[in-house]
Backbone as CSV, one residue per row, in Angstrom:
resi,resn,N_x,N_y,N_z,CA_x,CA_y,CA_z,C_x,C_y,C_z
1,UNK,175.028,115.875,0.940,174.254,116.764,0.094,174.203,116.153,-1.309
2,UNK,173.035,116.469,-2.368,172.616,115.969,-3.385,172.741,116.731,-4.513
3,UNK,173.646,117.424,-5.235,173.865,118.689,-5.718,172.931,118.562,-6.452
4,UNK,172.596,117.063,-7.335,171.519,117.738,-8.508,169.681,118.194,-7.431
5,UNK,170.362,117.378,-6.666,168.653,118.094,-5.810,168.800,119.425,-5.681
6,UNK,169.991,119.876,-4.782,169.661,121.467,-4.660,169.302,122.349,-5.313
7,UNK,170.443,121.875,-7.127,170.270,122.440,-8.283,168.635,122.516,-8.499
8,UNK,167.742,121.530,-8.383,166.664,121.463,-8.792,165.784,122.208,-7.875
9,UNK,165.449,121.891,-6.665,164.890,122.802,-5.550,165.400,124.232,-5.721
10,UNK,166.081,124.707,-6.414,166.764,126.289,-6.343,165.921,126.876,-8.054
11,UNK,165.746,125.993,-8.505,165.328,125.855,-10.103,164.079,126.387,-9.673
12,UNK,163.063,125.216,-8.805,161.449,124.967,-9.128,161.385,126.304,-8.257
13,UNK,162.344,126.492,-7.169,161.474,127.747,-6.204,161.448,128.612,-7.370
14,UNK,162.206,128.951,-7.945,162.626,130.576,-8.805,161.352,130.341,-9.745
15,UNK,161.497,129.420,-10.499,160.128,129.157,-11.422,159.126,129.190,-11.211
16,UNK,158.746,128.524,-10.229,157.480,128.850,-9.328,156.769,130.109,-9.096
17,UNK,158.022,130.959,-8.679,158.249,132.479,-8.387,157.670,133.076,-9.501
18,UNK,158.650,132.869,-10.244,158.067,133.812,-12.142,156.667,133.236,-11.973
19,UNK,156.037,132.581,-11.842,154.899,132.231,-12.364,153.844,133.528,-11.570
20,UNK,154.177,133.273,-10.819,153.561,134.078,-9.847,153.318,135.643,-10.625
21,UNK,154.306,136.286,-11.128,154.182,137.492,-11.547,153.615,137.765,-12.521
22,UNK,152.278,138.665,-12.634,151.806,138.593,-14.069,152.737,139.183,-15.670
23,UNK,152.453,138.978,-15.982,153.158,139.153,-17.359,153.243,140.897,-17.752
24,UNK,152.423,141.656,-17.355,152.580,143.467,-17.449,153.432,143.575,-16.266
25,UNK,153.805,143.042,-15.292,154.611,143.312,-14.228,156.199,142.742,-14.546
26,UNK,156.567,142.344,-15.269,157.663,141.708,-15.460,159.102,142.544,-15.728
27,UNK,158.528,143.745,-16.325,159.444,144.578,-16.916,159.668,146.018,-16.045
28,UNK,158.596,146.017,-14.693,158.170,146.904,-14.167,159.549,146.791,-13.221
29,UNK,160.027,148.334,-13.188,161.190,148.348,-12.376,160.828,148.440,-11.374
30,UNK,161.821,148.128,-10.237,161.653,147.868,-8.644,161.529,146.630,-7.802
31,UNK,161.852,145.705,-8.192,161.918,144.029,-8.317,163.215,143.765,-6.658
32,UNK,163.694,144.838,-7.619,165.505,144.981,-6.831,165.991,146.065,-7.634
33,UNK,165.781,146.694,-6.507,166.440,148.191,-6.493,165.449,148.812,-8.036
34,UNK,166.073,149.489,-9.292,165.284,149.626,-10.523,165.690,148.630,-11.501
35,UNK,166.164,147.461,-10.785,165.802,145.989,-11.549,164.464,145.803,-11.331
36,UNK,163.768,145.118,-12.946,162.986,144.362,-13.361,163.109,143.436,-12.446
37,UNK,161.522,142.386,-12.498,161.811,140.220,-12.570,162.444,140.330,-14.000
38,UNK,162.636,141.097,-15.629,163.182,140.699,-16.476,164.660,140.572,-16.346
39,UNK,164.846,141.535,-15.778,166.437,141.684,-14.949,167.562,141.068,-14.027
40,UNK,166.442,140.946,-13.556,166.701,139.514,-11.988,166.744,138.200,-12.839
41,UNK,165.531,137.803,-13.907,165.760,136.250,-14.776,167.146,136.449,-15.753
42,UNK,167.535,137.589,-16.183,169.187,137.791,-16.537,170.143,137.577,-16.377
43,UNK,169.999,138.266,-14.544,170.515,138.149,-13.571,171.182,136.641,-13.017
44,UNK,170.230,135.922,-12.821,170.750,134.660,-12.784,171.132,133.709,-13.578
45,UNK,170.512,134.121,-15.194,170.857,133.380,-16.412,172.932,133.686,-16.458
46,UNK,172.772,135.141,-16.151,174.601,135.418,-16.131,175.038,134.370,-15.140
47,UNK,174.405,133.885,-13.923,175.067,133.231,-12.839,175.246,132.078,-13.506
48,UNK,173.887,131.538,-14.097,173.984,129.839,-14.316,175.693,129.585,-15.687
49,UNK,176.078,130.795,-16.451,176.556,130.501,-17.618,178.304,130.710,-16.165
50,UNK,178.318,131.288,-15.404,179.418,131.416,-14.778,179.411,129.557,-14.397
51,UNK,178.669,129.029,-13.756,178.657,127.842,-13.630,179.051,127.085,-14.040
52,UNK,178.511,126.763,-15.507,178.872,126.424,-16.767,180.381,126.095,-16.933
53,UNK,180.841,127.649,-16.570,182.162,128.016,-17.106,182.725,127.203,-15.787
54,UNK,182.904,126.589,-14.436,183.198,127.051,-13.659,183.460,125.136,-13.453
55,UNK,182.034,124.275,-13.492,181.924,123.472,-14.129,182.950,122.473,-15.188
56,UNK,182.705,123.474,-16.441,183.868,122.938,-17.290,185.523,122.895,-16.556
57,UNK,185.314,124.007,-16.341,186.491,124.103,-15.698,187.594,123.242,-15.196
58,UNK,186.854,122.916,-14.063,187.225,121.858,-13.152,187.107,120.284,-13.458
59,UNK,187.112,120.052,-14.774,186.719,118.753,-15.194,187.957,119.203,-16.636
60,UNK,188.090,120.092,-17.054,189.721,119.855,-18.113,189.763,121.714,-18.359
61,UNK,190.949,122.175,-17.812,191.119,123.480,-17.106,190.461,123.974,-18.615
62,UNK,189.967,125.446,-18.675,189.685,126.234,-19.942,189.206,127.428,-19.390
63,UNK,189.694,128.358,-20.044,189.454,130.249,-19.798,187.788,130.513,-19.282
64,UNK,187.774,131.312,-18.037,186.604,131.360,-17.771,186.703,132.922,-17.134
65,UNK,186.356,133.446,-18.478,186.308,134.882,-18.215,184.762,135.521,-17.539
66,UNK,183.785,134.399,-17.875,182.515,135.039,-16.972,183.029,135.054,-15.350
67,UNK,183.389,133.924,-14.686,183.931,133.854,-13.558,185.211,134.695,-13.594
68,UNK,186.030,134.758,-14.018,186.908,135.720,-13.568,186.173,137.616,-13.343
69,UNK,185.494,137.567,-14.521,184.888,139.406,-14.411,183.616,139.524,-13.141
70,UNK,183.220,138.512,-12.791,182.469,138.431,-11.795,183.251,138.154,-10.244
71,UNK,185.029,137.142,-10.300,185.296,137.328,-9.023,185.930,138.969,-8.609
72,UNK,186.397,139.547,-9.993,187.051,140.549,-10.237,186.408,141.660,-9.770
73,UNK,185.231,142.099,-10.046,183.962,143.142,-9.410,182.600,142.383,-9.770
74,UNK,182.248,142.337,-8.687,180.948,141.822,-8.896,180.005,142.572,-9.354
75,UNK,179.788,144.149,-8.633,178.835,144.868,-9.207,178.913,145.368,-10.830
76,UNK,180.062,145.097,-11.606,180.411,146.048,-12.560,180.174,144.579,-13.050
77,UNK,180.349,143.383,-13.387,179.804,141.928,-13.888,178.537,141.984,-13.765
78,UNK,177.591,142.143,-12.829,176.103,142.476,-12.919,175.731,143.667,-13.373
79,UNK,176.388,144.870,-13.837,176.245,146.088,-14.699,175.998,145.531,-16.127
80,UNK,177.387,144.759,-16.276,177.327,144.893,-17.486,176.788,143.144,-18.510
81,UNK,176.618,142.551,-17.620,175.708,141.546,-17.709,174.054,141.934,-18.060
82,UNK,173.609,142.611,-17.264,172.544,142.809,-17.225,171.889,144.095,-17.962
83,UNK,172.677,145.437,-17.348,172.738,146.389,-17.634,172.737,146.973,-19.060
84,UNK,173.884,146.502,-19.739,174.441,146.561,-20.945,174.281,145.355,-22.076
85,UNK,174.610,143.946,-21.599,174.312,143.370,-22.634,173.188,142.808,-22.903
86,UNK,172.678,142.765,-21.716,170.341,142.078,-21.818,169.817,143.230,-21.856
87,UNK,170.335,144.390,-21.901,169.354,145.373,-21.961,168.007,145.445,-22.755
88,UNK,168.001,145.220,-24.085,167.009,145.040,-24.688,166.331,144.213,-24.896
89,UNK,166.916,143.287,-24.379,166.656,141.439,-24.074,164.558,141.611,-23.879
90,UNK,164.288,140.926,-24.354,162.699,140.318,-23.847,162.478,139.556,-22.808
91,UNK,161.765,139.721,-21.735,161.712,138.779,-20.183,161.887,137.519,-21.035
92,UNK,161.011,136.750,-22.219,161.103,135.507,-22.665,162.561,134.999,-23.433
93,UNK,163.303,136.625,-23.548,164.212,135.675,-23.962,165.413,135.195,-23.136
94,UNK,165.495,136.202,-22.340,165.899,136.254,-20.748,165.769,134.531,-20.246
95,UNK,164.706,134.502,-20.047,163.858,133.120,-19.597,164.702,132.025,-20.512
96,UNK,164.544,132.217,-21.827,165.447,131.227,-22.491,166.727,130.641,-22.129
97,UNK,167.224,132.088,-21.976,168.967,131.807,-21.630,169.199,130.934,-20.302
98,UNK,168.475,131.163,-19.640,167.778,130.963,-18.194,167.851,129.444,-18.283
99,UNK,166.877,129.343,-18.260,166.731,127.777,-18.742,167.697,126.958,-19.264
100,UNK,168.090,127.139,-20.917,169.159,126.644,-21.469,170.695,126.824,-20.785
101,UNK,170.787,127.507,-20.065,172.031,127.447,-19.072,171.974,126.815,-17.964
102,UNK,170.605,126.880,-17.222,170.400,125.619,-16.258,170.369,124.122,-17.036
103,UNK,169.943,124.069,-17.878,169.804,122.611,-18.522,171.337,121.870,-18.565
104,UNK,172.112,122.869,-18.977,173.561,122.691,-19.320,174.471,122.419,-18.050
105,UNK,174.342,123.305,-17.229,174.502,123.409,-15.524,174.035,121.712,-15.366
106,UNK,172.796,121.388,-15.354,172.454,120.404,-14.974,173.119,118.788,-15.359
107,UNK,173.071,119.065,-16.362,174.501,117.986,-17.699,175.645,117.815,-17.023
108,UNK,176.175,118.912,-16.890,177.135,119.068,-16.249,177.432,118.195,-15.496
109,UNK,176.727,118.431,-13.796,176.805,118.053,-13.085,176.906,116.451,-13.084
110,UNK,175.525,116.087,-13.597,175.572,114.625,-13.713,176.870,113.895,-14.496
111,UNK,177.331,114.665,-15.075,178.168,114.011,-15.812,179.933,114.264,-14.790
112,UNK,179.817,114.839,-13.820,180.833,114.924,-13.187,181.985,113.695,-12.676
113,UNK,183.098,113.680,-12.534,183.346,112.323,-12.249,183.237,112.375,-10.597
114,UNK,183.382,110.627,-10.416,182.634,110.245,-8.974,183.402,111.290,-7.852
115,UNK,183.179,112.081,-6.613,183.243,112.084,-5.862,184.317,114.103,-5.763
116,UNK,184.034,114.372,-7.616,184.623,115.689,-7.348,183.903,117.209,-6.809
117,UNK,182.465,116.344,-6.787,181.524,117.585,-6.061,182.119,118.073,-4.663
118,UNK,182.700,116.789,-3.990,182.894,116.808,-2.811,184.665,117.200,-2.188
119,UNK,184.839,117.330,-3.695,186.581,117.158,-3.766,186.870,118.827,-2.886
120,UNK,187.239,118.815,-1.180,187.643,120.142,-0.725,188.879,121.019,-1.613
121,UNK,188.961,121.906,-1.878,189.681,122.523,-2.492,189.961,122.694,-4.521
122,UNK,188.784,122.087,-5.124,188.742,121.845,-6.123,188.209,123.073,-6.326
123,UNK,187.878,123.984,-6.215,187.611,125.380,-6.656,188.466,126.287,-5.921
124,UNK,189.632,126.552,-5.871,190.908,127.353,-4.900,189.927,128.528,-4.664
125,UNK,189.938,129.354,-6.095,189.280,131.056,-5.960,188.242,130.890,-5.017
126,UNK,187.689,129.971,-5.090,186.055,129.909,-3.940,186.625,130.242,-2.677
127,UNK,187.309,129.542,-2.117,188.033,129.500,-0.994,188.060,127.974,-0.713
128,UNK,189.820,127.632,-0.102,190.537,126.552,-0.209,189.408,125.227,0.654
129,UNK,188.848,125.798,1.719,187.761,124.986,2.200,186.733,124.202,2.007
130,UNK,186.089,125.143,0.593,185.084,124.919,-0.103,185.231,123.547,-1.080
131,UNK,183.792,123.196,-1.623,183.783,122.257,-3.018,182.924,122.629,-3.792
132,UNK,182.774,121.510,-4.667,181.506,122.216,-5.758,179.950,122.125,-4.894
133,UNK,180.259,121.264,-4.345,178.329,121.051,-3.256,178.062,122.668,-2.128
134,UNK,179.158,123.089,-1.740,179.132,124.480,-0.917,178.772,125.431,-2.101
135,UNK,179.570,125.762,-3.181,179.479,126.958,-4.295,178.012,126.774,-4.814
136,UNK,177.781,125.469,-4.872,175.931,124.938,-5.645,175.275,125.208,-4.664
137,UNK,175.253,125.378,-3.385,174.285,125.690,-2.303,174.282,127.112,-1.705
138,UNK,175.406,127.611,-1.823,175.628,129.162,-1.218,175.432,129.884,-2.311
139,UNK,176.091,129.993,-3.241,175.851,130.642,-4.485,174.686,130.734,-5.474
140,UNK,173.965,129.264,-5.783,173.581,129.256,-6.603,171.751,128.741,-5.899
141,UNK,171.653,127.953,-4.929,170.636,127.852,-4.479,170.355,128.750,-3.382
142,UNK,171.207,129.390,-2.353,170.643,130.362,-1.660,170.285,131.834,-2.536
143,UNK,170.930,132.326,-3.521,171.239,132.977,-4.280,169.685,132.875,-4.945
144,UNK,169.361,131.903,-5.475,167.847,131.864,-6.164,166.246,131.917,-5.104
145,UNK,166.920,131.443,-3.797,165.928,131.714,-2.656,165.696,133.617,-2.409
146,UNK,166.986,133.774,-2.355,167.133,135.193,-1.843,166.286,135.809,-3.253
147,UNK,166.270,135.936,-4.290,165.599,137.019,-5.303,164.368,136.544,-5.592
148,UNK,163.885,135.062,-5.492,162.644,134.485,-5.227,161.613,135.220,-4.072
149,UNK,162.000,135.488,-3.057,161.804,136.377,-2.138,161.404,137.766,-2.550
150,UNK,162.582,138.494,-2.896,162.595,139.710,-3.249,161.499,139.523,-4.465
151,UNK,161.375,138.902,-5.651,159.662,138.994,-6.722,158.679,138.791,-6.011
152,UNK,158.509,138.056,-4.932,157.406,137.756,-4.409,156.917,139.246,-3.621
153,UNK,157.820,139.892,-3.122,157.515,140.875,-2.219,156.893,142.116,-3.238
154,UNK,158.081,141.815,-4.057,157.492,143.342,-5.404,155.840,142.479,-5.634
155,UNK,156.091,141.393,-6.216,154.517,141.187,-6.873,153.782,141.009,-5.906
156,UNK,153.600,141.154,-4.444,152.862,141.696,-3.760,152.532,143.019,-3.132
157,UNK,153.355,143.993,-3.844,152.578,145.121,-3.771,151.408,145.373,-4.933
158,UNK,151.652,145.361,-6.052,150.717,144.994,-7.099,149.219,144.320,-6.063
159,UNK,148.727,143.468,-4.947,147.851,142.635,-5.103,147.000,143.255,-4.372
């Protein structure tokens, strides 16, 4: 597996996706559940910065309280991720964070040393089996297929 490919194929579908939705529909609840697409691009902007954190991590240990409040409860990490602190957020600025946390995600990666994507057990909390190429493909690229899906379906009731 090619992590920065997946990373990227998980990127263009989701983007692709937004494009798709017109711009008065963005904020329109029901996307997922009475999530927005502004909500859902939040939504995963919180995922990409867990990454980040998750990322650093594993390359010179450092506190990663996004990942910890997210392995801790997930729904109450997407409450208050989304819920509470993007609340007033603008879809574009949403989109920003979005982006600039994938960009960083992406750095990341490349800059990893040789062969720790693949290193089994380098993420314990994931589970002892796992590496960083499983967490980048289950998490973070199926994860962007699955709500790519779900906008497409909302912005086809609209058509």
């Amino acid at each position: 597996m090619h992590a920065s490919d997946v990373l990227m194929y998980g990127h263009f579908t989701f983007m692709r996706t937004l494009d798709l939705v017109p711009a008065d529909q963005r904020t329109t609840s029901g996307a997922v559940g009475y999530w927005s697409v502004k909500d859902l691009v939040a939504h995963l902007a919180s995922f990409e910065l867990v990454l980040v954190e998750v990322l650093q991590d594993v390359v010179t240990p450092c506190p990663t309280p996004l990942r910890d409040a997210l392995k801790a409860d997930g729904q109450a990490f997407n409450d208050h991720q989304v819920d509470e602190l993007r609340n007033g957020w603008t879809y574009e600025r949403c989109l920003e964070e979005y982006l600039a946390a994938h960009e960083q995600v992406r750095g990341l990666v490349s800059d990893l040393p040789a062969g720790l994507l693949q290193r089994t057990g380098a993420i314990p909390w994931y589970g002892a089996q796992y590496d960083l190429e499983d967490l980048i493909a289950y998490q973070y690229y199926g994860h962007k297929r699955e709500h790519s899906g779900q906008i497409q379906t909302f912005r086809d009731r609209f058509r």
